[in-house]
C-alpha positions in Angstrom: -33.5 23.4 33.3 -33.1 20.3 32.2 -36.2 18.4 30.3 -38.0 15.9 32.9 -37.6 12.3 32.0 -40.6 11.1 29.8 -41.8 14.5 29.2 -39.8 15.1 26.4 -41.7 16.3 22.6 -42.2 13.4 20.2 -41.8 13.3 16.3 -42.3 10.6 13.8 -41.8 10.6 9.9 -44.6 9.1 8.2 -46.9 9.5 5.4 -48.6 12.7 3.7 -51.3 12.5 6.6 -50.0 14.7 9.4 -51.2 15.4 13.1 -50.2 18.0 15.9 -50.9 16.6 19.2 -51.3 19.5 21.7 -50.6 18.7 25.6 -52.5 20.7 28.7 -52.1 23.0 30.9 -48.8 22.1 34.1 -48.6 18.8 31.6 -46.5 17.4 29.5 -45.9 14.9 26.1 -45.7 12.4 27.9 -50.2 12.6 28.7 -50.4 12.3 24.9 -47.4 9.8 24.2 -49.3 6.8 23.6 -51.8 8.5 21.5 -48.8 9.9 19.2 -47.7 6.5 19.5 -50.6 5.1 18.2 -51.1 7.1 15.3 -47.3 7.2 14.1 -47.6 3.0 14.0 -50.1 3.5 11.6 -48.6 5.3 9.0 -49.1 9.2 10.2 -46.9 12.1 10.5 -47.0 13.2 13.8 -45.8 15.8 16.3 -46.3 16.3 19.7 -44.5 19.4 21.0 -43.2 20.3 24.7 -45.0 23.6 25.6 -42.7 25.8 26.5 -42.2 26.5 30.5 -43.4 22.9 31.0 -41.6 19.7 31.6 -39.2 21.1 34.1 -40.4 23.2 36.8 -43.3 24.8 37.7 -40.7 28.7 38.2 -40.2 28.1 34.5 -43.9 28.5 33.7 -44.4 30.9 35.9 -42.3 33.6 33.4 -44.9 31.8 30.1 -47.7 32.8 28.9 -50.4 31.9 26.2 -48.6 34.0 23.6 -45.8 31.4 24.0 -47.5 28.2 24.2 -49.5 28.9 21.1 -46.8 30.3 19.6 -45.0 26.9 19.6 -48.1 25.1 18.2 -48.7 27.4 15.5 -45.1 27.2 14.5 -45.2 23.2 14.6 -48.6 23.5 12.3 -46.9 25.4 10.0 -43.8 22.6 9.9 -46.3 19.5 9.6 -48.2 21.6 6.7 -45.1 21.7 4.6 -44.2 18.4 4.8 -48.0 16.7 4.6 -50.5 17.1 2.2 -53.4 17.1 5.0 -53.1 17.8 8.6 -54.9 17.2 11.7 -54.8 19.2 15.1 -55.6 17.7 18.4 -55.6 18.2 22.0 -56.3 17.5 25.8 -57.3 20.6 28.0 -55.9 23.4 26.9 -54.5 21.4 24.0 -57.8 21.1 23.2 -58.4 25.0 23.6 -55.2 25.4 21.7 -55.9 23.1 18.6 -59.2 25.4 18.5 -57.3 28.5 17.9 -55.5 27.0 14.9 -58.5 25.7 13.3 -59.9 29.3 14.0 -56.7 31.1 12.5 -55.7 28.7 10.0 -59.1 27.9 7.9 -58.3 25.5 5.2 -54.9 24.4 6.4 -56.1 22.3 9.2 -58.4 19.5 7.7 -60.0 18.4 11.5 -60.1 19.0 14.9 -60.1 16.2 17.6 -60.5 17.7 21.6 -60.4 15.5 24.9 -62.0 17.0 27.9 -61.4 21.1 25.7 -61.0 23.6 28.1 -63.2 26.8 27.5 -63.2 28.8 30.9 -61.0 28.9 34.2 -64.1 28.3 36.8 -65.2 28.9 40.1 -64.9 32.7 41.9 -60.9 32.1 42.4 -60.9 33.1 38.5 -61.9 36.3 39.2 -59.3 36.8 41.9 -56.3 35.7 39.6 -55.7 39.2 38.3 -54.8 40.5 41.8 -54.0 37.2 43.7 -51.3 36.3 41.7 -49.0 39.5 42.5 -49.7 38.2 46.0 -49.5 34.5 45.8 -47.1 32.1 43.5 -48.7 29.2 43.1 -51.8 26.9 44.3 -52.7 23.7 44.3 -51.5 21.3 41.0 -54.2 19.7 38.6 -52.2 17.0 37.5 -53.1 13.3 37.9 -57.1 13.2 37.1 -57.0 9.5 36.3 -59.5 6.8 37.6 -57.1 4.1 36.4 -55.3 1.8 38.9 -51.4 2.4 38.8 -51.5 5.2 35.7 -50.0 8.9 36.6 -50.0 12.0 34.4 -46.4 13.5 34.3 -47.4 17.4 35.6 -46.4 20.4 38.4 -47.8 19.4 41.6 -48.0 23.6 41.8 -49.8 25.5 39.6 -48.1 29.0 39.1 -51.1 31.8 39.3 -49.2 34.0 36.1 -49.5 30.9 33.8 -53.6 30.5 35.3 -54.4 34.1 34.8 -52.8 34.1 30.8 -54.9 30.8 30.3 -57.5 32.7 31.9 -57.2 35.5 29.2 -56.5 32.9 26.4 -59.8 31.1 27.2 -61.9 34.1 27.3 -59.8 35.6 23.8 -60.2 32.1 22.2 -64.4 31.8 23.1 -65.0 34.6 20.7 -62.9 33.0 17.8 -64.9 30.0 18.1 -67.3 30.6 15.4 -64.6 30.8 13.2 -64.2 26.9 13.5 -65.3 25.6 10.4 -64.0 22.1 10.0 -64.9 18.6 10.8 -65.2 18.3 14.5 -64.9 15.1 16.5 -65.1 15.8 20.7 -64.5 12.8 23.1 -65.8 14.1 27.0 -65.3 12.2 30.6 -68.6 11.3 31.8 -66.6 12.5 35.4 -64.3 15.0 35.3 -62.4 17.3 38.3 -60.8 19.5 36.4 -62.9 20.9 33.4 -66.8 20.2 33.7 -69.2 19.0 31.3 -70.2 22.8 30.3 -67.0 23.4 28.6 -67.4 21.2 25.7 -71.0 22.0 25.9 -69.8 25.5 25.2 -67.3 24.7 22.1 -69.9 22.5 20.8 -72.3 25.4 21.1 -70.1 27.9 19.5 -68.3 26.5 16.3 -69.5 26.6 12.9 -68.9 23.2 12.2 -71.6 21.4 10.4 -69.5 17.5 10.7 -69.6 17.0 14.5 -69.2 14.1 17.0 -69.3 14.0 20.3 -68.5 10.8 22.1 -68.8 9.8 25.9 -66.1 8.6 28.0 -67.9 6.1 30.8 -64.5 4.7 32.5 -62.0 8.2 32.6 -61.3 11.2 34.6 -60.3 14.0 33.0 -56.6 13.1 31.9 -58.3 9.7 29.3 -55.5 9.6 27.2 -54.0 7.8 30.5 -57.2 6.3 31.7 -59.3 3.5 30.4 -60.9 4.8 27.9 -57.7 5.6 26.4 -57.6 2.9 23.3 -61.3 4.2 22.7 -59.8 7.7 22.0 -57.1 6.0 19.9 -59.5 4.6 17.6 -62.1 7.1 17.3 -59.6 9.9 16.3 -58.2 7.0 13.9 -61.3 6.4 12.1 -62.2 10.2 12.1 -58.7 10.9 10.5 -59.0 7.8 8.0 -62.4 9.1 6.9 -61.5 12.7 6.1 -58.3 11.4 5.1 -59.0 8.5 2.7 -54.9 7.8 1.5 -54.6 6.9 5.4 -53.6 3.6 5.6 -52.8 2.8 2.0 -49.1 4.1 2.2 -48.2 0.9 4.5 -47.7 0.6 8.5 -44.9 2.9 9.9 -42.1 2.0 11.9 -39.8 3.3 14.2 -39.9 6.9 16.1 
């Protein structure tokens, strides 16, 4: 299937300072495009990767699984750490889940983390149900779309297939016990309102890492997808200045261009 308009992965060639942007769960690039953006006009190496099963059709994800989403992330780390001389992971939702797992696995290759709204548990007493429900049912209700801001629309499935739900179900749970293998600099921006991942889930991360550098930050004006929403040039500059100060050359190899 073809890719869907705007939801196709983003690269730029910049400097020795390199980030991996890591999209959610139904999304797509195109939720973390203007942070990518962002980052690659200042003089970054980035890359933001299309999950694979997403960006088409929701019957493509339903045939994914963790194993495959991480898969792609870990093998776009791996690119970014032989090209840069200090890289960066960072993520929305189960981006933010999934950037965890390569700080966790990867130690010393990954410099920070940065996590919007992380995912660390599928919720409510439907969870429990997935294992069964979803040889019964297809898909439910899509997540897509948790904005507060006038006019602004997340590219997602309006379906959310119940295979994916029950592997991100079994990543979360897998991933919650890694945690304390998170060692590195941490910084954590959280909606103050959010429908689709509560408060307690970056209460939880923040619980269980290692990290000693952490920063949490408060998002007063965004739902749940803020790289969208109006808090969105916040998050833009807070990740910046987190990067620049673990990452003093930032800035001093000239603005970037191009895409």
């Amino acid at each position: 299937m073809p890719v869907l308009p705007g939801a196709e992965p983003y690269r730029h060639e910049g400097g020795e300072v390199g980030v991996l942007l890591c999209h959610g769960f139904t999304g797509s690039p195109q939720s973390l495009r203007p942070w990518a953006e962002h980052h690659a006009a200042h003089g970054l190496t980035v890359s933001l990767p299309l999950l694979p099963g997403h960006g088409t059709r929701w019957e493509d994800m339903q045939v994914t699984g963790w194993q495959d989403w991480y898969a792609e992330v870990d093998r776009e780390l791996r690119l970014l750490a032989g090209r840069c001389s200090q890289v960066f992971v960072a993520g929305l939702s189960m981006g933010g889940a999934l950037a965890l797992r390569l700080a966790a696995r990867h130690g010393g290759r990954v410099r920070g983390v940065v996590l919007v709204n992380p995912a660390n548990k599928v919720h409510g007493l439907s969870a429990y149900a997935l294992p069964v429900a979803r040889h019964l049912v297809r898909t439910t209700k899509g997540i897509a779309s948790d904005i507060a801001k006038e006019g602004a629309a997340e590219l997602g499935y309006d379906r959310v297939p119940l295979h994916a739900a029950h592997s991100l179900r079994v990543f979360l749970r897998r991933l919650d016990g890694e945690l304390p293998q998170v060692t590195q600099p941490l910084l954590l921006l959280r909606s103050a309102q959010d429908h689709v991942v509560p408060a307690a889930d970056s209460a939880r991360v923040l619980s269980r890492v290692s990290s000693m550098d952490v920063t949490e930050v408060v998002l007063e004006q965004s739902y749940h997808v803020a790289t969208l929403d109006q808090d969105a040039d916040r998050i833009f500059e807070e990740s910046l200045a987190f990067l620049g100060r673990l990452a003093p050359s930032l800035g001093k190899e000239g603005t970037a261009t191009g895409g």
